[in-house]
C-alpha positions in Angstrom: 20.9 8.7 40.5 23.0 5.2 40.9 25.6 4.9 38.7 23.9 1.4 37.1 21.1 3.6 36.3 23.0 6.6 34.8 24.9 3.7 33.0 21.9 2.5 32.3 20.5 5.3 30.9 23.6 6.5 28.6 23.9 3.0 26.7 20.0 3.6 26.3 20.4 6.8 24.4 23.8 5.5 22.9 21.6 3.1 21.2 18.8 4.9 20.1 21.3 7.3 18.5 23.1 5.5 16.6 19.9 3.5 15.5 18.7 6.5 14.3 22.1 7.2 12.3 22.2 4.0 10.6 18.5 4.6 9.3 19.1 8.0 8.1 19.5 6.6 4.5 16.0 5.5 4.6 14.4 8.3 6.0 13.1 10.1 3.1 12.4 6.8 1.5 8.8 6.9 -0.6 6.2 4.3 -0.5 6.8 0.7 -2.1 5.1 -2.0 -3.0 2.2 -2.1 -1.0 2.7 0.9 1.2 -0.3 2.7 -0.5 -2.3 -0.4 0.9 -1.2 0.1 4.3 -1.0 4.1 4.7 -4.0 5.0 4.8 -6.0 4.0 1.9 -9.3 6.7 1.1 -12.1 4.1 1.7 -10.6 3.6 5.5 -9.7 7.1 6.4 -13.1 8.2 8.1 -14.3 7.0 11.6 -16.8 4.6 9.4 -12.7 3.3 8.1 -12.1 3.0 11.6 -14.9 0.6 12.3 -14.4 -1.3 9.1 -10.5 -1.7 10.2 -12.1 -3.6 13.2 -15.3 -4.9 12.1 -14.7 -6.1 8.5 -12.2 -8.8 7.7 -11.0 -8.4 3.9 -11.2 -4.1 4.6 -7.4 -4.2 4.9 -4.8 -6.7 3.2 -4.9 -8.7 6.6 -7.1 -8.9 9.5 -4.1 -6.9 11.7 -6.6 -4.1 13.2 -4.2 -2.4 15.5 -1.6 -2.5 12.7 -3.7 -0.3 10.8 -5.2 1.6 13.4 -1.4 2.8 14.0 -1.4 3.8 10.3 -5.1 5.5 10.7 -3.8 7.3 13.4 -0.4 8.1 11.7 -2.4 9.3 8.9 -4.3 12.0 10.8 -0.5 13.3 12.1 0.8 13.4 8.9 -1.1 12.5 5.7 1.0 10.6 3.2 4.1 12.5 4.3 6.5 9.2 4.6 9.2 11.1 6.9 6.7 10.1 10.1 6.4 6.7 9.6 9.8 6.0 8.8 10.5 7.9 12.3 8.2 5.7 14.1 9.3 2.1 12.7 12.8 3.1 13.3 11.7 4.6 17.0 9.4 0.7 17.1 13.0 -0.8 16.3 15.0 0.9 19.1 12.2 0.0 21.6 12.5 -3.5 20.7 16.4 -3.2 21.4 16.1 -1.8 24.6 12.9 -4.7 25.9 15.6 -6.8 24.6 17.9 -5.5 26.9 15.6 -5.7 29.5 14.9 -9.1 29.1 17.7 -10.3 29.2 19.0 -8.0 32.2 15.8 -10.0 34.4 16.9 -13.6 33.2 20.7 -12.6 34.1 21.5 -13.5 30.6 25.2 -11.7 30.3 25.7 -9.5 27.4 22.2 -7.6 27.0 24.0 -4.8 25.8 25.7 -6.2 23.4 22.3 -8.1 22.4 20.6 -5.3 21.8 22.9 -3.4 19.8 23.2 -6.4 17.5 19.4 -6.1 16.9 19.7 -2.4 15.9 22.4 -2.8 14.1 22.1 -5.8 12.3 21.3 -5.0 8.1 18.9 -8.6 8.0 16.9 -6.0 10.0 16.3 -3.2 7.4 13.8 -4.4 5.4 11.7 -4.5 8.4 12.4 -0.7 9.2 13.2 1.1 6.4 10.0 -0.4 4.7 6.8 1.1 6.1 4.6 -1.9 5.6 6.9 -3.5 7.9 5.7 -2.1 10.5 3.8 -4.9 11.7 6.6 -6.2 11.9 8.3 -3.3 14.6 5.0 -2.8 16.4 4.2 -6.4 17.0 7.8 -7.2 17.9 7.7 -4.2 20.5 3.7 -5.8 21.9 5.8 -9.2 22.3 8.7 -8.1 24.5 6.4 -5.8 26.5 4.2 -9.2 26.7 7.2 -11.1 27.5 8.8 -8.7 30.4 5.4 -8.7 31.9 5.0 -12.5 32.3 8.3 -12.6 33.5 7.2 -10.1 36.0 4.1 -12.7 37.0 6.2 -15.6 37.0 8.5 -14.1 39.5 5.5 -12.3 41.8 2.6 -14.5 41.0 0.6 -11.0 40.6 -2.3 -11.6 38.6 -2.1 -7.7 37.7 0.6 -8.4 35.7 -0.7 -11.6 33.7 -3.6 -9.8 32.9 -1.0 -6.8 31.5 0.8 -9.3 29.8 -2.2 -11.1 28.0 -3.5 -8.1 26.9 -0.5 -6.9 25.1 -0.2 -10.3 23.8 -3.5 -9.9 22.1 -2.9 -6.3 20.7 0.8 -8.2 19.7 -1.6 -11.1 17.6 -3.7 -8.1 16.3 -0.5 -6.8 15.1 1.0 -9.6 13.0 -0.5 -13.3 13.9 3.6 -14.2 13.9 3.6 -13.6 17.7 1.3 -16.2 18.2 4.6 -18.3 19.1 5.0 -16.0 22.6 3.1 -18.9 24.6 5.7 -21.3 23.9 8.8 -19.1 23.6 7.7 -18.7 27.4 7.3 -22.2 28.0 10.6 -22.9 26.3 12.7 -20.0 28.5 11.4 -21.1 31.7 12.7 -24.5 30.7 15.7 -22.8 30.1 15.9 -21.4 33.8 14.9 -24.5 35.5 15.6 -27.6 33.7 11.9 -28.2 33.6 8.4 -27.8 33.2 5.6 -27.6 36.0 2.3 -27.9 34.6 0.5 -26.3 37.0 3.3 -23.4 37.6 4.3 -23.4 34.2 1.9 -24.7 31.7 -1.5 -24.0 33.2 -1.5 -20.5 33.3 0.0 -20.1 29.7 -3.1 -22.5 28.3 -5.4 -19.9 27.1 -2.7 -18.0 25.5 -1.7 -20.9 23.2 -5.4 -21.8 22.3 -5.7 -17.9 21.5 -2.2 -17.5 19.8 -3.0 -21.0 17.5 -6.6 -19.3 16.8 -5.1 -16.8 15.8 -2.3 -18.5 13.1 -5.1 -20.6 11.6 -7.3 -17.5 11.4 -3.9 -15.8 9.2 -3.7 -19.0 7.2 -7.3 -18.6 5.9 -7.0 -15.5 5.6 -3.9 -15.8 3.2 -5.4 -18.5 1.2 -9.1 -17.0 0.6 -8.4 -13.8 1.1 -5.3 -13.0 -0.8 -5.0 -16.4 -2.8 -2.6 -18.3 -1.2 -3.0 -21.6 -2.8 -3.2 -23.0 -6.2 0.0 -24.8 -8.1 2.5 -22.4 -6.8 1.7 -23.8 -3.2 1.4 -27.4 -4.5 3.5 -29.1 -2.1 4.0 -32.3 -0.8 4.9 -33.2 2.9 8.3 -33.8 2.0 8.4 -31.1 0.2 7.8 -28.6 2.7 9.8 -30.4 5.4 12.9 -29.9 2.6 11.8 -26.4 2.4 11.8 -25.5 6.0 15.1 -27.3 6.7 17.1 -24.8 3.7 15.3 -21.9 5.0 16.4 -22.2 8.5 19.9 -22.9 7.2 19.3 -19.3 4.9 18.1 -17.7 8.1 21.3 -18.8 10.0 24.0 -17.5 7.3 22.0 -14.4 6.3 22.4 -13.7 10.2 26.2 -14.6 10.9 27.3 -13.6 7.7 24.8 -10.8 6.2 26.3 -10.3 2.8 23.9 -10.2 -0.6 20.9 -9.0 0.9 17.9 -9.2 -1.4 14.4 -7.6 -1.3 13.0 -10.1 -3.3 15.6 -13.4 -3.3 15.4 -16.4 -6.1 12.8 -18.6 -5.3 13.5 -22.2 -4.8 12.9 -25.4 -6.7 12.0 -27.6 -4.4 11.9 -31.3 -5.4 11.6 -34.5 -2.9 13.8 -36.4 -5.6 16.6 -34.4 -5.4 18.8 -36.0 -3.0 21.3 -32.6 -2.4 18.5 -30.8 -1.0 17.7 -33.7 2.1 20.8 -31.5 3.6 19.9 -29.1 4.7 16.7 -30.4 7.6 19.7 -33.0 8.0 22.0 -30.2 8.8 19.4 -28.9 11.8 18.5 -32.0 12.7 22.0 -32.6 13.6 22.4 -29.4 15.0 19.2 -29.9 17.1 20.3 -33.5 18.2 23.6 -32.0 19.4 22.5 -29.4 21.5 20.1 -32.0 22.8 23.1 -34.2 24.0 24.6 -31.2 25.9 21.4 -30.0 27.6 22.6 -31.5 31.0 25.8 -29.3 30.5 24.1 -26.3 29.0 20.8 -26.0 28.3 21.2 -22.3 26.0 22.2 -23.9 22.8 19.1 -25.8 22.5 17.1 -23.1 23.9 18.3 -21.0 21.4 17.6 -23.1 18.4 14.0 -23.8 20.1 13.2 -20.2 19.8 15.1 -19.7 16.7 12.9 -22.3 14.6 10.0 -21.9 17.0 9.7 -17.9 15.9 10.4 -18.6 12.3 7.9 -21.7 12.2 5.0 -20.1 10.5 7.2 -18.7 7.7 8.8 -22.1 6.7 6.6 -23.7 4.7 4.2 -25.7 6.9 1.6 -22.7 6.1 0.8 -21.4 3.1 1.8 -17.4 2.8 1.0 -15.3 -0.1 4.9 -13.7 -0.3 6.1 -17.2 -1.2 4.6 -17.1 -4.6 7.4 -14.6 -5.4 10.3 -16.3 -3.0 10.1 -19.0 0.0 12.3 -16.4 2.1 12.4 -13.0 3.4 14.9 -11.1 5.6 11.6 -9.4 7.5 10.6 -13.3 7.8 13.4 -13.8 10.6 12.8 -10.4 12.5 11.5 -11.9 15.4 13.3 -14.6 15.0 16.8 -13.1 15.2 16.2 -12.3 18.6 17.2 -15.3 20.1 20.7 -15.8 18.1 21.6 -12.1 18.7 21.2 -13.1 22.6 22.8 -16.7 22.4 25.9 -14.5 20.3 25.8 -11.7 22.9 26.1 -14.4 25.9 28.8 -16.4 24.2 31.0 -13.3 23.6 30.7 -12.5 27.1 31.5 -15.6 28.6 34.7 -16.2 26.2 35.9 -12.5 27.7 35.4 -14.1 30.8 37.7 -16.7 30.1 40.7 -15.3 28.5 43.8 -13.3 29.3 43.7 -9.3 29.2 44.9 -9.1 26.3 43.3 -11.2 24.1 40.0 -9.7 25.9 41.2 -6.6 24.5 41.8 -8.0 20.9 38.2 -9.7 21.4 36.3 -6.0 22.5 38.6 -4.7 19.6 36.8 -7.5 17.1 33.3 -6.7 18.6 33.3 -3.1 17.8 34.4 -3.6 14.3 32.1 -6.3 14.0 29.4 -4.0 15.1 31.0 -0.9 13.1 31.0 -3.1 9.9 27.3 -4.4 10.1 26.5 0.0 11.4 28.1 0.3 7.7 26.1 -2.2 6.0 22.9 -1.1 7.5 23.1 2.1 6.2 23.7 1.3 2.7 21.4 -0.9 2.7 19.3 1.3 3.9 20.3 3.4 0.5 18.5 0.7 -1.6 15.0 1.9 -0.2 15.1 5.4 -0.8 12.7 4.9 -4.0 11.3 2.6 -5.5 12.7 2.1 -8.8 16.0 2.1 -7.3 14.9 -0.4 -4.8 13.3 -2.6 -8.1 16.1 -1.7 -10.1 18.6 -3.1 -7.1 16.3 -6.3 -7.1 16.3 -7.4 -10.2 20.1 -6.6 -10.4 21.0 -8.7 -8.2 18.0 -11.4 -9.0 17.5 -11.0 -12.6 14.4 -13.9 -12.5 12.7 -11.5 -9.9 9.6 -11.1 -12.3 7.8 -9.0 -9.7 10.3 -6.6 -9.5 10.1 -5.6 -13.4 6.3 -5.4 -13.0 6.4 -3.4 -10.1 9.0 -0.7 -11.9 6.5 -1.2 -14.8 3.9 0.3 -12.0 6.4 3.2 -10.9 7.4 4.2 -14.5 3.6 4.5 -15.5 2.6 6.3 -12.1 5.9 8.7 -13.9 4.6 8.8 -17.3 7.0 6.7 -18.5 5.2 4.7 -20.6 7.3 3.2 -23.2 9.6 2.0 -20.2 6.7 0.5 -18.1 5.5 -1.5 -21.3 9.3 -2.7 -21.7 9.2 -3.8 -17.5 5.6 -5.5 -17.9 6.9 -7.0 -21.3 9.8 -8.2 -19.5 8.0 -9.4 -16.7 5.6 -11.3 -18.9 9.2 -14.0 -20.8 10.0 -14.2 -17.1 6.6 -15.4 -16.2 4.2 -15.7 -19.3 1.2 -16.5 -16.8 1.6 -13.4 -14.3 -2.1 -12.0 -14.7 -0.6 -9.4 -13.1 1.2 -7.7 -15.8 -0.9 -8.6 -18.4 -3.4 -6.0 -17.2 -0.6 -4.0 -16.2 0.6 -4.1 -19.8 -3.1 -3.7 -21.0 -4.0 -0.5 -19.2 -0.5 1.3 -20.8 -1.3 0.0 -24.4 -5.0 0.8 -24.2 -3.7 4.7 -23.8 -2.1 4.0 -27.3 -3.6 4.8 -30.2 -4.7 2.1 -32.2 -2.8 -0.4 -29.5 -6.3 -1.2 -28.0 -7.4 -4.5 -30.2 -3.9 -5.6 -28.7 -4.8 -4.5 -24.9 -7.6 -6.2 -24.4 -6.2 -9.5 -25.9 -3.5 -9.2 -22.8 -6.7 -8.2 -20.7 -8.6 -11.1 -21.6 -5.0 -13.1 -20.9 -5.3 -11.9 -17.4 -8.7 -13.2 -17.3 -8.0 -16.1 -18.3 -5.6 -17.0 -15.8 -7.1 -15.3 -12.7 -11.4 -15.0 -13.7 -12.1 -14.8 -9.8 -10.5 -11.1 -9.7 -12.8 -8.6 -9.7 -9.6 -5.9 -10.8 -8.7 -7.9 -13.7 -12.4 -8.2 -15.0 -12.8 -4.6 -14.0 -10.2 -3.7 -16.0 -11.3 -6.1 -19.6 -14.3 -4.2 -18.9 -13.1 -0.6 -19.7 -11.3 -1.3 -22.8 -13.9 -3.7 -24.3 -16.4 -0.3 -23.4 -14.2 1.8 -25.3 -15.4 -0.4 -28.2 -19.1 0.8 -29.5 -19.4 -3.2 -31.0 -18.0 -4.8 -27.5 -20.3 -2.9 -25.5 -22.3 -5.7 -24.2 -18.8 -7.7 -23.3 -17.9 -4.7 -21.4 -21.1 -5.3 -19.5 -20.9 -8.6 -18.9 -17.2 -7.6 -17.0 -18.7 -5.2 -15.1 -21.3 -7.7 -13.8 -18.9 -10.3 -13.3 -16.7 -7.9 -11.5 -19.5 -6.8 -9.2 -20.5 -10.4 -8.4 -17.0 -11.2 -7.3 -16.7 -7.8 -5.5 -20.4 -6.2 -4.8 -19.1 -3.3 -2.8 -16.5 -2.9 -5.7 -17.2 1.1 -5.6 -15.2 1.8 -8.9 -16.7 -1.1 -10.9 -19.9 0.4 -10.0 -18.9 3.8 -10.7 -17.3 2.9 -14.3 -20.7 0.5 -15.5 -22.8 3.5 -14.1 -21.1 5.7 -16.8 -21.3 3.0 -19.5 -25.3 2.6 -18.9 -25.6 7.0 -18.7 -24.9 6.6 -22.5 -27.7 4.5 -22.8 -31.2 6.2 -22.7 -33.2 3.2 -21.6 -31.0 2.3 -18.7 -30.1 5.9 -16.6 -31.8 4.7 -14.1 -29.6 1.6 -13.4 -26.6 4.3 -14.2 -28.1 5.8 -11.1 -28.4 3.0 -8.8 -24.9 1.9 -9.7 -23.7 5.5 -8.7 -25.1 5.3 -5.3 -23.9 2.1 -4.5 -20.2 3.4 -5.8 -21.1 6.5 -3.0 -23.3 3.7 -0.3 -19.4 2.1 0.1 -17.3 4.6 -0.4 -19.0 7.8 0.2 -16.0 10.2 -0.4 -15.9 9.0 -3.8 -15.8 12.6 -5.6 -15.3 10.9 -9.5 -18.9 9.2 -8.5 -20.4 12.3 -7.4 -19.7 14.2 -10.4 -20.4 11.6 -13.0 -23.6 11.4 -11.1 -24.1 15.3 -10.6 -23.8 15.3 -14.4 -26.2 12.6 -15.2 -29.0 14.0 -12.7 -28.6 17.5 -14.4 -30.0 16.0 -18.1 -32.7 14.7 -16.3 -36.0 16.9 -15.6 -36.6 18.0 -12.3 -33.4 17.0 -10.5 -31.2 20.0 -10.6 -31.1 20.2 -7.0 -30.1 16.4 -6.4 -27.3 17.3 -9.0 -26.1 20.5 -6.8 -26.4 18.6 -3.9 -23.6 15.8 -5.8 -21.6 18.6 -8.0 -20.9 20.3 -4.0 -19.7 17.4 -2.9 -17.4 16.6 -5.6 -15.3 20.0 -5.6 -15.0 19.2 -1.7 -14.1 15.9 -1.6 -11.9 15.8 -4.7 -9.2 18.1 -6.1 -9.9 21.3 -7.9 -11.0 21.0 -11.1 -12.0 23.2 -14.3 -14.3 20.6 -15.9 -16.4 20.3 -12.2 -16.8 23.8 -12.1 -17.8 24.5 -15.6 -20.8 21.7 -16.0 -21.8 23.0 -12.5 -22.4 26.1 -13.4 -24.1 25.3 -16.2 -26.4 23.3 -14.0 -26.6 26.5 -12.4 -27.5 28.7 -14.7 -30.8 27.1 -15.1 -31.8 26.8 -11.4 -34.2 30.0 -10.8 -31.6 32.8 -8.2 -28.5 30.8 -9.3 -27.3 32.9 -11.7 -24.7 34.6 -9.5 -23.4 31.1 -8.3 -22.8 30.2 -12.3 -20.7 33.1 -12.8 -18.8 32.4 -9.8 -18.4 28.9 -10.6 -17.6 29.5 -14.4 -15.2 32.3 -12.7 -13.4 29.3 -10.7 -13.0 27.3 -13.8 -11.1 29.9 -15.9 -9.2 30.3 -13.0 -8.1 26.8 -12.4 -8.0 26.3 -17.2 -7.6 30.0 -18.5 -7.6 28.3 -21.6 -10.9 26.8 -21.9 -12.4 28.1 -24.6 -16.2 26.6 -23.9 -15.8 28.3 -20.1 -15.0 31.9 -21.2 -18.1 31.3 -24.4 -20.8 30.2 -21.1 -19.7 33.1 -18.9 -20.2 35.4 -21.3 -23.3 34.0 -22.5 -24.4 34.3 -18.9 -22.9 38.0 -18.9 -24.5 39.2 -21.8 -28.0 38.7 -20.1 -26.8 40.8 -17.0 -27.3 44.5 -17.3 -24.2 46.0 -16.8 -21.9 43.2 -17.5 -21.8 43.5 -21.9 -18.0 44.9 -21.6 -17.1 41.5 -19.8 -19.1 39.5 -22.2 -17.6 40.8 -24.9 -14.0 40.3 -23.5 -14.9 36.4 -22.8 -16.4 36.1 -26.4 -13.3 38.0 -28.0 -11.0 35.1 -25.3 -13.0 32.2 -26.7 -12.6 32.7 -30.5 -8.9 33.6 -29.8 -8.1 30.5 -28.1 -11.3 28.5 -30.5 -11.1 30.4 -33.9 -14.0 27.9 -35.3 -15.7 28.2 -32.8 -18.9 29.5 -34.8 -21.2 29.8 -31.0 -19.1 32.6 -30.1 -18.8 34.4 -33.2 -22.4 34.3 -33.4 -23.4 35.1 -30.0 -20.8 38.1 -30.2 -22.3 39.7 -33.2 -25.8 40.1 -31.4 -24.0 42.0 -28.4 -21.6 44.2 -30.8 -25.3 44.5 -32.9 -26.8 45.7 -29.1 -23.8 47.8 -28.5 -24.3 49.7 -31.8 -21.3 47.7 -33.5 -23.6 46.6 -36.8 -20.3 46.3 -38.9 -18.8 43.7 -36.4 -21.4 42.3 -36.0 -21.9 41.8 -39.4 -18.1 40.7 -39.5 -18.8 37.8 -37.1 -21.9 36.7 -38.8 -20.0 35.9 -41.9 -17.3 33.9 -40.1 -19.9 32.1 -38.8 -21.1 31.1 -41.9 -17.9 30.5 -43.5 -17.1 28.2 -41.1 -20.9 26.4 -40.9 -22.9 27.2 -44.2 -26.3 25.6 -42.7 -26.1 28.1 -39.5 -29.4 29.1 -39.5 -29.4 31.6 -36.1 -26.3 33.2 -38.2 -28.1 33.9 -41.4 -31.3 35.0 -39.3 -28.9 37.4 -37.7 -27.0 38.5 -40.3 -30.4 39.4 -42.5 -31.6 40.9 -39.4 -28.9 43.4 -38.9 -28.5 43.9 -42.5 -31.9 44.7 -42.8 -31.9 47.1 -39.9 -31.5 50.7 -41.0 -28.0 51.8 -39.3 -27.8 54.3 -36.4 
């Protein structure tokens, strides 16, 4: 082995360890935010998810199919375990370093090295690794650089192998996160860089297609952020001007956060942006100026302007000229400038390297001293904060600390806290939430659900329901939700209805809508057979929907004839969901009047008591069902005896047990039971046949 290639080869693993090191803090971090969307929700976790990942745009937050075909995949290794995915975006993150390195190493740019250790390193990084969503961000990052060291490799050998290499991974890289979409030009603007001009048949032809796919592709994202996750509306409202002032601060952000990465945020204040206010024309004065003066040095050196190219060219659909859903909660984002970065870290790397060049030993021995600490220091800052991503209420609780108008991040502790139990705190986030924001819709049905589980707090939940309805009626969740307190309300009934309708026209495939009106319309005689319909169009979209199986199973079983139908749905209930004492119970009693099932009911009444040994109407069935079985009295008895114990009112049993005790030859408990049974219900009519049956029974 040379020695560059063992050198090679030892920075390489240098880097990846202590990339790994810095991110140790996040390792065992949970999900956040909308991790549960991205890892791997129920609905998509089939080969029919698969297919929808691909085929149906709206299945996942974004249309980013090998994104989430990572996570389907990730799934099957690991479930919801969150250790695996962090190891991956952080392994994602190294890879990017070293194709940076690479890069760089085939343009000649000096200080690849260095580069890439800035990129690991760096904490504006973090939130794009040590949050698992983020890995769109990792994986399409990684897609890019391969794309880019592959065109490189064409441009250099004219090989049409390798174009066709590099298109495809720029594809999978759009399919990723649409962010890439600037490749094309970043190309265009680096071969620029190496020869002080464009050829458009060498240069621009062959990259052509790629920018007509790559601006498909962004427009396609910008739809699908304002229809699809409601990206417009008077938190987007603005002007031209507006969003030129916009982009020209957030660039300027972008640039300190990166040379001086101090206050990191998850969430950061968001902006008031306002054409009159003549402070904030600035900051696109600022780059303008900065733009204009690398332009009047590009005979000298062409790498400053380069650099600011691709800096503002990679951040460009994050600045404001496109509407994206984040910005509703702040106009910036460290995992905005991930991409982005790449360029500075480079331009940085290549300065240092050339300043060495040009000093005295000493002072380039003072300079290597400064670039370890500097990279030391911001090791040390990665890692803690890393530590703020660990949870997330101490990632919310961090947020609004440090941005106490961050309204999101008291609703989304309010989420945690309930998810906890910890009611009375998630009432006090969403409360909280709501005089930072009175018109979140958000936490009013947040703040709905919790007080709805209150006890005479329901008029007062569905008035912050109805709230959330007011201000967003085209969501199908918040309608959902109106719906099942208003059905918790015999006189609000048909309101309830009218939710669930709405909610099903905004969202027909909406499998728990359907599920939740089906069990409003089984109450209602006249309309089971909707109930029904509305059951297997909950199961026709989501198929491993156990709730829907059983509240159908149960439904099918009062109905004549159908028994089988509701075995068929009771089965696949207790396999699809988790264990449970109440599934097992009302199968069995479905059971027990199927002709040869009586053995399954016992087993099944068996599995309940086993899961709840304190259900009292379980241990009263099986020994009803016992008491018929030759052989089995003993046990009856013992389930009777376990009912009353745990149920002393309950007058069933105490009736039921006499007439075994009476067929035992136990007339005097029997006759003990009986009376119990009457003290407790006077109009018993089976107890008083009994009793003046036994009584007038001459003893043994």
């Amino acid at each position: 082995m040379s020695s560059p290639v063992g050198r090679a080869l030892g920075l390489g693993a240098l880097l990846a360890l202590v990339g790994f090191l810095v991110y140790l803090p996040a390792m065992h971090g949970g999900l956040i935010w909308d991790d549960d969307a991205h890892v791997t929700r129920l609905d998509l976790r089939s080969l029919h998810g698969l297919w929808r990942i691909w085929f149906e745009v709206g299945a996942t937050q974004q249309y980013y199919p090998v994104l989430h075909s990572a996570f389907w995949i990730e799934h099957r290794l690991w479930g919801d375990a969150t250790l695996g995915y962090h190891l991956i975006n952080v392994a994602l993150h190294v890879a990017a370093g070293w194709l940076l390195v690479s890069i760089l190493r085939r343009l000649a740019v000096p200080g690849a090295w260095l580069a890439g250790a800035l990129l690991v390193l760096h904490p504006v990084a973090v939130e794009s690794v040590a949050w698992i969503s983020e890995q769109k961000n990792t994986l399409s990052t990684v897609l890019y650089l391969a794309a880019m060291l592959a065109y490189l490799r064409f441009d250099r050998q004219r090989t049409w192998r390798w174009y066709a290499v590099s298109a495809g991974l720029f594809v999978l890289a759009l399919l990723s996160k649409s962010v890439t979409a600037t490749l094309p030009a970043a190309l265009l603007v680096i071969l620029w860089w190496q020869r002080g001009r464009l050829s458009g048949r060498r240069d621009v032809a062959p990259l052509a297609p790629c920018l007509a796919v790559g601006a498909g592709a962004g427009l396609f994202t910008a739809w699908v952020e304002r229809t699809l996750l409601g990206a417009e509306g008077s938190a987007y409202a603005l002007s031209a001007v507006e969003r030129g002032l916009l982009a020209g601060r957030a660039v300027c952000f972008y640039l300190e956060k990166l040379l001086w990465p101090a206050d990191l945020i998850f969430v950061y204040p968001r902006w008031s942006i306002n054409a009159a206010s003549v402070w904030q024309y600035l900051f696109p004065l600022a780059i303008l100026a900065l733009v204009a003066a690398a332009w009047s040095i590009r005979r000298r050196s062409r790498g400053p302007l380069a650099t600011l190219l691709l800096y503002i060219g990679s951040l460009f659909p994050a600045l404001g000229f496109l509407n994206v859903y984040p910005f509703i909660y702040s106009f910036v984002a460290d995992h905005f400038q991930y991409l982005a970065s790449l360029a500075v870290f480079a331009a940085v790397a290549a300065g240092a390297v050339r300043w060495e060049n040009s000093v005295s030993r000493p002072l380039l021995w003072a300079g290597r001293a400064l670039g370890l600490v500097v990279l030391v220091t911001l090791g040390v800052l990665t890692w803690r904060q890393c530590g703020i991503y660990r949870d997330a209420e101490t990632l919310y609780r961090v947020t609004f600390a440090r941005n106490p108008s961050c309204w999101m991040a008291h609703n989304n502790l309010g989420v945690v806290l309930a998810d906890q139990g910890r009611r009375d705190e998630a009432i006090a986030q969403y409360e909280q939430a709501l005089r930072l924001k009175p018109d979140h819709a958000e936490a009013h049905d947040n703040l709905a659900i919790q007080l709805a589980a209150i006890p005479g707090r329901l008029p007062e939940a569905i008035d912050h329901s109805e709230q959330a309805v007011r201000l967003k009626p085209d969501s199908p969740v918040t309608r959902y939700n109106l719906a099942i307190q208003l059905a918790k309300m015999p006189a609000r009934r048909s309101e309830a209805m009218a939710q669930f309708e709405a909610a099903l026209r905004l969202k027909p495939d909406f499998a728990e809508a359907h599920c939740q009106f089906a069990h409003l319309l089984a109450t209602m005689p006249d309309r089971q057979p909707e109930a029904i319909d509305h059951y297997q169009q909950a199961l026709h979209g989501q198929p491993d929907y156990a709730e829907a199986h059983y509240r159908l199973a149960v439904l099918l079983a009062k109905l004549p004839g159908r028994l089988t139908e509701a075995a068929i749905h009771y089965e696949a209930a207790l396999r699809l969901g988790p264990a449970s004492a109440e599934i097992h119970y009302n199968f069995a009693h479905a059971l027990e009047k199927m002709p040869g099932r009586l053995p399954d009911a016992i087993a099944h009444y068996e599995a309940a008591l086993r899961l709840n040994p304190n259900f009292a109407e379980a241990h009263y069935n099986l020994a009803t069902v016992l008491a018929s079985t030759p052989g089995r009295q003993p046990a009856a008895i013992a389930h009777y005896e376990e009912a009353i114990r745990l149920k002393p009112d309950y007058a069933e049993a105490h009736n039921n047990l006499a007439v075994v005790f009476f067929n035992e030859g136990r007339a005097a408990e029997a006759i003990e039971h009986l009376q119990t049974a009457l003290r407790l219900y006077p109009d018993y009519r089976d107890a008083r046949q009994n009793l003046e049956r036994i009584q007038a029974t001459p003893s043994k």
